[in-house]
N, C-alpha and C positions, 0 to 999 in steps of 0.2 A: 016442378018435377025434377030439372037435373040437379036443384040446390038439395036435394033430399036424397037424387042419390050420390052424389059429394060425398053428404055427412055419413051416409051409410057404406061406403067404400074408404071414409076417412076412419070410421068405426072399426068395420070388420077388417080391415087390411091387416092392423094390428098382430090382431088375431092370429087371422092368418097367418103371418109370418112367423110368430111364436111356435104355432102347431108345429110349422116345418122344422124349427130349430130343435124342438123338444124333440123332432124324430133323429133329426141327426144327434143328436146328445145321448138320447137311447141306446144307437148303435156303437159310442164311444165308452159309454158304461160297459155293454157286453164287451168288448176289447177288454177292457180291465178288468176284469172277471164279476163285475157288479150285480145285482141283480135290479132290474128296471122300474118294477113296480116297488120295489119299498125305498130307492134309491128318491122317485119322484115324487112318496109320501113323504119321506122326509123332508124335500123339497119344499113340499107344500107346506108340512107345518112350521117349514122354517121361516114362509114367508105370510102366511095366513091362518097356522095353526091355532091359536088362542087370539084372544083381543090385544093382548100387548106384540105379539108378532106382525099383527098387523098395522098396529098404530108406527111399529118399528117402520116396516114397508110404505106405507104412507107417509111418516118422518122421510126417510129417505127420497120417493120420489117428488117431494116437495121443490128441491131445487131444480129438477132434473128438468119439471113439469115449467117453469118460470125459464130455465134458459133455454129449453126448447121453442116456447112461444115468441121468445124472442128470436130465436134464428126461422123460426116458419114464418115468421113476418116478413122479416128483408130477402127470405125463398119465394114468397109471392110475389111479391118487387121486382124478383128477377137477379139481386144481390145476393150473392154468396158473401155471410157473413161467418167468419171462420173464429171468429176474436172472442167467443162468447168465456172461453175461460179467463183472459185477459180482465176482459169486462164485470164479471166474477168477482176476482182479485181483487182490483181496486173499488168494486161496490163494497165489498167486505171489509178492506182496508178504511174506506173513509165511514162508513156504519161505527165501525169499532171506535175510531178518534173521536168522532161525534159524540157518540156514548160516554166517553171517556170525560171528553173537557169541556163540553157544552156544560154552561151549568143552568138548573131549571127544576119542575118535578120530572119526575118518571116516564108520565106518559108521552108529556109535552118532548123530551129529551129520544122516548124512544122513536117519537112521529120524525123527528129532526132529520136522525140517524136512517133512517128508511129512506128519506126522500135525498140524504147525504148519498146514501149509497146506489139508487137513483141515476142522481145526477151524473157523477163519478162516472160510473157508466156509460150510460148514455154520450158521454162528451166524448169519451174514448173512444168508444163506436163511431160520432162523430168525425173524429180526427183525420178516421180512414175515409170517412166520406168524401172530405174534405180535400186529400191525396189523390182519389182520383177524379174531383172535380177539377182541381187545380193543375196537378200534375198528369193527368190521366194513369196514374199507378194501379195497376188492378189489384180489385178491393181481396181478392182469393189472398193473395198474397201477402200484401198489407196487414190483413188484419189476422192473419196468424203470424208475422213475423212481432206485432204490435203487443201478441203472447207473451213473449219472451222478457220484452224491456218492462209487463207488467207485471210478469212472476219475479224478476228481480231487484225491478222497484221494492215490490212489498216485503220481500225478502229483506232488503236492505234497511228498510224502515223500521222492523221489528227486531231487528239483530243488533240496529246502534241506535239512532233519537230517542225512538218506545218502546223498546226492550224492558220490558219487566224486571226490576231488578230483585224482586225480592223472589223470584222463585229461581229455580235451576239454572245453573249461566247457560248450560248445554244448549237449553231451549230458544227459540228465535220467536218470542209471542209478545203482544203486549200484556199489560193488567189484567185482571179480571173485571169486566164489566159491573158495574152496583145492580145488584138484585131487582129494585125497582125499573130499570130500564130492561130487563129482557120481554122479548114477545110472552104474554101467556100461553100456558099448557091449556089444550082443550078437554086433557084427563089428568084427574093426580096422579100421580107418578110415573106417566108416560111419556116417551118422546115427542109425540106428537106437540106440533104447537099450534098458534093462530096463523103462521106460512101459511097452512096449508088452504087455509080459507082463500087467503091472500090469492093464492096462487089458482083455485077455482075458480075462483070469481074475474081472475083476469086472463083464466082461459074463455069463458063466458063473454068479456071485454071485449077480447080482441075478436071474437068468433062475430060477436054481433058490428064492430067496427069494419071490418071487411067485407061483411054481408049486406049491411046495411045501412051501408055510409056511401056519397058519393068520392068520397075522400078514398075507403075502402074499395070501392070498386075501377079507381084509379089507377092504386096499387096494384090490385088481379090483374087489370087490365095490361101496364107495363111489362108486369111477369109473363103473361102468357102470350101477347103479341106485341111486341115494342113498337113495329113499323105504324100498328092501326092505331096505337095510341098516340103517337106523336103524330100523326094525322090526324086525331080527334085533338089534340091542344094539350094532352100533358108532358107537362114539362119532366124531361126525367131527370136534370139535378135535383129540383125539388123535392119529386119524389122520394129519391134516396138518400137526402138526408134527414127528412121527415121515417121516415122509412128506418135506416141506420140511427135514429136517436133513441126512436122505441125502443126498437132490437137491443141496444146497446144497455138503456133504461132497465129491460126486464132483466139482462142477463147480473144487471150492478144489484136487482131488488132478490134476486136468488142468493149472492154472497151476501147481504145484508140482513137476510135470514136466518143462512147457517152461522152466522156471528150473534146476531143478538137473539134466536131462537134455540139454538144446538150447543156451540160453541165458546159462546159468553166471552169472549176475545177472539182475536183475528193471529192463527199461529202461523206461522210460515208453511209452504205445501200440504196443507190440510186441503183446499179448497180442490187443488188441482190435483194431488193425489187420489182423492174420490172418484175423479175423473165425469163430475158432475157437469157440467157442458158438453164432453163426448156425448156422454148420454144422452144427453138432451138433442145433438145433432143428432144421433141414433132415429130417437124419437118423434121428430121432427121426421126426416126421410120415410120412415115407415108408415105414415101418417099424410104421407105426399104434402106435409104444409100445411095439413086440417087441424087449425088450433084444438076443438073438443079430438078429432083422434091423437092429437101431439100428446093431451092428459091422459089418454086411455092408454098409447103403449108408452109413456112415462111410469105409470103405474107398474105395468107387465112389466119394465123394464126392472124396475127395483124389484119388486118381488123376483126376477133372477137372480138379481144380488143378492137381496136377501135370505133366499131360498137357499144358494148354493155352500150361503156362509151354517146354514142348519143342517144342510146334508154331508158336507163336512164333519161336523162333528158328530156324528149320528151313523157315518157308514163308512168304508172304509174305501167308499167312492173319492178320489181328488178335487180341491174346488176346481181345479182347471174344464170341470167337463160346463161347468157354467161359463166358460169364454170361449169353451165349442161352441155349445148355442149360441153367443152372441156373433161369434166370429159367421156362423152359419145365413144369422140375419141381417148381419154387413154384407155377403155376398148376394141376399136375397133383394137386397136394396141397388145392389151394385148392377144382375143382375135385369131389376127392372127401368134404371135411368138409362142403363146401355140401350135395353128396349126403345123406350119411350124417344131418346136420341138418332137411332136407326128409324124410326118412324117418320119422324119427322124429315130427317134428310129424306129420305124413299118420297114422303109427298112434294119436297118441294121440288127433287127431281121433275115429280110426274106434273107438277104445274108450269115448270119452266118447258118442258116439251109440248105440252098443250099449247101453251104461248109459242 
């Protein structure tokens, strides 16, 4: 009974938080002399209006959906992992080179390149693990500061060794990937690709691994009471680097998607200009770390995106009123962890007084 209503507070939270954002955005429309109801048609059809607006929204939340599940992983663990665009990068980064100089058929070449990008990841995410088993560096810190040396890694990589030389110098990208190696479309002419499967199904993964694993409930177990569980015998280095390698895994198998699914080469600030890992932390938070609700406001989360880029052109509304809303459901999140936080100290007050 509470595993159902988890999922159904992991579900409708979402939601929730959307509505409220939609109503502050509302109120920012009337400011700029908009008008609400045709503002938020447009909206709609920019992000769901036809089948290819929506295959666009679903392209889009495809990554979003992949580095979310990866940071509600190491949020269950009780690790805040910050590094997901880092991890991104360099999954996309070695995806691309894989693609590029592996030699093989297509298929074999594009499996390679997924599990290159993987890897990559995962080690990254790793690393930081690793910093604060070793050193005890806290991982908050670490693995956004571990951001930085990864966007300039790849940065570096594509600007001099694999820099494309036959197209634009201006450009910092590699080659273009050979045809045979990109992900398939799951419609002709669509954005949409096989990601997105990917990426359901390894919300599905990880929903049933934490549910139903004793490995999984390990994890929960760490995140939610550290003391009881290192009382009951888990170890909690283990945990988080098992923990941080997933995490790190899915956020490398998201850039490895928008590279050999979208992007067909890996350009320099593509990956993090999206701000595809934000997002994904977004949706993650909102979702309290319920991998099926991490896919549900991944989705709601692009269809903002995508909505706002349709009302744009369509009205004479600003895209900025789509980063009201989102700015609105960062407070709503922010909000309810202050909550959640205050609660907790209040009870452990009232326990240490009992005592």
């Amino acid at each position: 009974m509470n595993r159902v209503k988890e999922t159904l507070r992991g579900l409708v939270q979402p939601l929730l938080a959307v509505l409220i954002g939609l109503l502050a955005g509302a109120i920012a429309i009337l400011v700029v002399g908009g008008n609400v109801i045709d503002t938020y048609a447009e909206m709609w059809k920019g992000a769901f209006g036809n089948f290819y607006f929506f295959t666009n929204t679903l392209a889009r939340a495809t990554p979003i959906i992949l580095a979310g599940l990866g940071v509600a992983l190491a949020f269950r663990a009780g690790f805040f992992n910050m590094g997901a665009e880092g991890q991104m990068i360099l999954g996309g980064l070695s995806a691309a080179l894989t693609a590029l100089y592996l030699p093989g058929p297509g298929w074999f070449v594009c499996i390679a390149a997924i599990l290159a990008g993987i890897i990559a990841g995962g080690v990254w995410s790793l690393f930081a693990g690793w910093l604060d088993a070793r050193f005890g560096m806290n991982l908050l810190i670490t693995t956004l500061l571990l951001n930085y040396i990864a966007t300039y890694f790849g940065g570096y990589m594509v600007s001099y060794p694999f820099k494309d030389k036959t197209g634009s110098a201006a450009m910092a990208q590699t080659p273009m990937i050979d045809q045979s190696v990109w992900l398939p479309k799951l419609f002709q002419g669509m954005g949409l690709h096989a990601g997105f499967i990917i990426a359901i199904i390894a919300a599905m993964v990880i929903y049933w691994f934490t549910h139903k694993t004793v490995t999984g409930y390990e994890i929960r177990m760490l995140g939610s009471n550290p003391s009881f569980a290192a009382y009951g015998g888990v170890r909690r280095i283990r945990m988080m680097m098992l923990s941080m390698v997933i995490s790190g895994g899915l956020a490398g198998l998201a850039g490895a998607g928008e590279v050999l699914g979208t992007q067909y080469r890996f350009l320099d600030g593509s990956l993090s200009s999206a701000s595809y890992a934000w997002s994904g932390i977004m949706a993650t938070l909102l979702a309290r770390s319920h991998p099926l609700g991490t896919a549900v406001a991944a989705i709601l989360l692009a269809a903002l995106q995508t909505g706002a880029m349709g009302m744009e052109r369509n009205t004479d509304v600003p895209l900025e009123v789509g980063s009201v809303i989102q700015a609105v459901l960062t407070l709503f999140v922010s909000a309810q962890i202050g909550y959640s936080f205050l609660k907790r100290r209040k009870e452990k007050k009232s326990n240490a007084t009992t005592v």
